[in-house]
Structures are given as C-alpha cells and as structure tokens.
Steps between C-alpha positions, in 0.01 A plus 500: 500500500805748535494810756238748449568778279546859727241655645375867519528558862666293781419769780250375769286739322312384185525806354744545182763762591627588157917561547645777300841273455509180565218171605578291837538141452590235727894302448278173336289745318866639295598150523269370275413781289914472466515164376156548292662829311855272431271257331301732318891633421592161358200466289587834349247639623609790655877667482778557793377854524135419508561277772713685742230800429220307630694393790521862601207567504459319870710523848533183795251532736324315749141419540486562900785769555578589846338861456183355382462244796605772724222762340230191558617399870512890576111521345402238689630603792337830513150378406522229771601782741225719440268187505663461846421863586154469440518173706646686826233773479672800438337650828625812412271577243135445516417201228323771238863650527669230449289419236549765265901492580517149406284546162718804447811292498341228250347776312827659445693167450229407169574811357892512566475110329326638225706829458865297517347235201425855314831548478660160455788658228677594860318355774615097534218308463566318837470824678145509345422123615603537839263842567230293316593250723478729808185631385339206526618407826392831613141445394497204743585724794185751328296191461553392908464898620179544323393175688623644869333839406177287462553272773488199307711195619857518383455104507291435219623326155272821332749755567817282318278403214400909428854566505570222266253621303638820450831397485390293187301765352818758559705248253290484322415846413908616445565186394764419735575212719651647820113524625461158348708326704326666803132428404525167370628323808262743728165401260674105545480583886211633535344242294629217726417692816177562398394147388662343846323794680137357351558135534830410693576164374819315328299416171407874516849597521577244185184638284637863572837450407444244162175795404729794525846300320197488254437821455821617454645291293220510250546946541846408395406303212280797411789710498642332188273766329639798655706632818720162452721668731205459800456114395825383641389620818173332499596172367805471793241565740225272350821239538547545814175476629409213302817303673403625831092364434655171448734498748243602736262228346742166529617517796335230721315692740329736317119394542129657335412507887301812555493614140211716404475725170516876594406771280845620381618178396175459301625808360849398452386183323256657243799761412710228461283335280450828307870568507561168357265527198606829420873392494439182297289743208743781515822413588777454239718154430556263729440721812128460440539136657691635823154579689365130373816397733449717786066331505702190502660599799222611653329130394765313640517708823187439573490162470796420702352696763149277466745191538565453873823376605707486770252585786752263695851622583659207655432248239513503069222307302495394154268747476749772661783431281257538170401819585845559533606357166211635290573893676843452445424427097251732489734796631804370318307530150355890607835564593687373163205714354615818670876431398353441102352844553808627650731410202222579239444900655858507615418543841788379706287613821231183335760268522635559828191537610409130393801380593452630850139383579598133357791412713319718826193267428634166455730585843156564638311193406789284554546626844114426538532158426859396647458666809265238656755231378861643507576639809797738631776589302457261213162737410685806445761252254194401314357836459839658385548226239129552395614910498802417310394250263155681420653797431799323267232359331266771390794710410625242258131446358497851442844565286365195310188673456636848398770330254226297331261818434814687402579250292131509351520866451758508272 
C-alpha cells in the first residue's frame, strides 16, 4: 500500500495553514516521497533538477512537537482550573458575578480562536487549536456556573452532556477539532452516565457502550463525504468503545440481573439504528461496512452477556471454559478487525489500540480461569507468558496482514 502521500495540515488543528515557503512533513513522509521521486527519476520521468526542486518545497517536522503538546497541556490546564474555580465557589463573588466573568472569559476565548485562524499566514495554526481547545474547556466551567446560579445539582450526567453538546457543535461550526476532542468524550460520558443513572445494571453498562461505539463509528463512516479530517476521530473512538462493550460483555461475571430498558438507551438504540442505515446508504468504499461491524459488536456483546458463566469462583465447568474460548475468539476477530482498519486508514493509534485491548483481554480471561486452578507464583508465570506470547502473536499477524494488503495495492 506504500505511505500516504503528504497531507495539508499536521497541526492539532484541522485547519489548512497555507506556508508562504515551505510544507511540514514528517522524516517517513520525505522518506518515501524520496525514494518515489528517484524512481520516477529512473523512469525518466522527471530530471535531477525537477527532483531536488520538489524536495524543497518541504522542511522535517514532527507530527506532535514539543510546543504543540505544551500549547494543549497548558489549554487544558487552564480550562480544568477554571472548572475547578467554579467547583470551590468563588465566595467572593455572588454566583450572577461569577457568572458573567466566567462567560466573559469563554466569550473572549471563541473570538480570540476565531481571530488567530483569521490570520493563519502568521499565526501557527497550533496556537489557534490550543485557544479552540481552551475555549471549549471554558464552556464547561460556563456550562457548571449557569447550573450553581440555578441551583441545579452539579451531580447530574445533564450538565456534561450540554457541554458536550456544545463542544461538538463549536467544532463543528469553525471546523476545528480542538473542541472535538473535548465534546466527544464528554457527549460519550454523559451518555454512559445517563443510561447507568436510569437503569444501573451490567447489561446496561454493555448496551451503552456497544450503542454509542455505534454511533460513532458509523458518524465516522459518514465523514468519508466531507470533514474526513473529523472521521479519524470518530472511528478511534467508535474502536475503543466497541473493545471496551466486549470486554465488559465476556468476562464471566457480568449478568442481565436487574436489567430494565430506560428511556435513553431506547434512544441510543433507535439512533444507532438510524446512524447505521444512514452510513451504509451514504458512506463511500469500504467504510460503509465499518458500522455493519460495530452492530456486530453490539450482537455479540449482548449475547455473551445473556450466556451466564462463571457465577462460581472456586471451581471451572465445561461450561466456564466455553464462555471463555468463544469470548476469547470473538474479541480476537474484533480486534484483528480494528488492526485491518488501522493499516487500511493509516492509523497507527488503530493498531496499537488493538494490539493493546487483545493482549490486556486475554491476560484478563486467562487470569479468570487459571486462578481457581494455578495457585501462587506459578499464576503470575502463566499470565506473563499469556502477556508475552499474545502480544508476539498479534504483532506478527499484523505485519503479515499489512505486507499482504501492501502487496495487493500495488
């Protein structure tokens, strides 16, 4: 399949900040566009001069520089502090005071955002991601004064999902994915809270986390027909929440005791649904069958959930060790799924991602069912060879895989 060609933009922000000299590409990036120009050379395709022309035209740079993850950790900090202010009362103003200060500081922190992308010719576009960023960290701390002012509980999931909300429809609106990365894991919260908040059950848990991996994959999928920068984003967290539904689902415990259908998961399962469809019609290529995998998730959650298994710690059944066997298969082919996706969206965070929930997993289920036979020491040898081997394994499996759709790509 080869590297992907350069991008337009690898700031945090997904924002193209034209450069009046020369484009940032990573070392792998020059690499291969290094060895592709010699063999255009060689064909006679292009001359000595063309080539060494083109290669100026781009400097060595990294994706995460040290100045950009120091402009996100200093955003972050300062929206989590004034979050924190709001939390210890500011008793020094009255609350409709402290109020209007706070939405004064987000206020001014949307428009700075907007008035750095404006001009992007001198302003680094990171700059603009991490006020974005800030922005939408401040409008939590708005969000949670507004609730004090009105003496509403600070302890309800309503207050995280309006600033997730927000957050979202922030991105949206400047098209940048600093606020992204703030709303979509406070809308995933929120979500989660709220279902376990209706009906606090395992299964519940399970439903909410396989309906909203769901969702957002099949919003990623959608994004293969515009904002692809945005469906990277949504995909990596539709993969991570589809691992952690199964997860939840196979391991032994995990019962339908207690399990009743609230509202919001009714909700979450007709959006789903909706979500799905829509994907499916409208998405482009092969990413149109992504949300088919993440239902399948949800399927097979489910039903490992329905199959109870290992009520009894001190002894294994038959019955015990095919739960085991069938959630260990199960999670092993979602997880070589994630890794396909990985390699085919070059998403390095995919891969690692798989590779991480596989080998955490099978430590998990082997502890479950060696630790009622193997006892002292001799556990913690089995688990690390189960670690170690797991982890071997899938990593092999994978540079098979990515050689063999290389390999088809050419």
């Amino acid at each position: 399949m080869g590297d992907p060609p350069l991008p337009d933009d690898v700031a945090m922000d997904t924002d193209v900040a034209p450069r009046p000299t020369t484009r940032p590409a990573t070392p792998a990036q020059l690499e291969w566009l290094g060895k592709e120009l010699q063999l255009w050379q060689s064909e006679g395709l292009l001359h000595e001069e063309q080539v060494g022309a083109i290669l100026r035209h781009y400097h060595a740079t990294r994706r995460f520089s040290l100045s950009r993850l120091l402009l996100a950790l200093g955003g972050v900090f300062v929206g989590v502090g004034l979050i924190w202010l709001v939390a210890a009362n500011l008793d020094e103003l009255s609350p409709l005071l402290r109020f209007i200060a706070l939405s004064g500081i987000w206020l001014a922190l949307l428009v700075a955002g907007e008035v750095l992308h404006s001009r992007r010719l001198l302003i680094p576009s990171q700059v603009t991601g991490s006020v974005r960023l800030l922005a939408a960290l401040a409008f939590g701390a708005v969000v949670f004064q507004a609730a004090q002012s009105l003496q509403v509980p600070a302890y309800e999931p309503l207050l995280v999902g309006l600033w997730g909300a927000g957050a979202v429809a922030h991105a949206y609106a400047v098209r940048g994915l600093g606020p992204l990365l703030v709303g979509l894991p406070a809308l995933v919260t929120w979500f989660l809270w709220q279902v376990l908040w209706d009906s606090p059950s395992a299964l519940s848990a399970v439903l909410a986390l396989a309906v909203a991996a769901v969702v957002a994959v099949s919003v990623g999928a959608l994004h293969s027909r515009g904002l692809e920068r945005f469906a990277p984003l949504w995909r990596e967290a539709g993969a991570a929440l589809a691992l952690s539904a199964l997860f939840a689902a196979a391991l032994p415990f995990v019962s339908p005791v207690d399990f009743v259908w609230s509202t919001w998961l009714v909700v979450g399962v007709v959006a789903a649904t909706l979500a799905t469809g829509a994907a499916v019609t409208l998405a482009s290529g092969y990413t149109r069958l992504e949300p088919l995998g993440a239902a399948g998730v949800l399927v097979a959650s489910v039903l490992l959930v329905l199959w109870e298994a290992g009520d009894d710690v001190e002894t294994v059944t038959l019955v015990d060790w095919a739960h085991a066997a069938v959630s260990v298969a199960v999670y092993v082919a979602v997880a070589v799924g994630v890794a396909v996706l990985g390699i085919l969206h070059n998403s390095w965070r995919l891969t690692a991602l798989a590779t991480l929930g596989l080998v955490v997993f099978t430590t998990v289920q082997s502890f479950a069912v060696f630790a009622p036979i193997i006892q002292g020491a001799w556990l913690f040898v089995a688990l690390g060879l189960v670690f170690l081997g797991t982890g071997y394994l899938f990593d092999r499996a994978r540079r098979e895989l990515a050689a063999n759709l290389e390999g088809a790509d050419r």
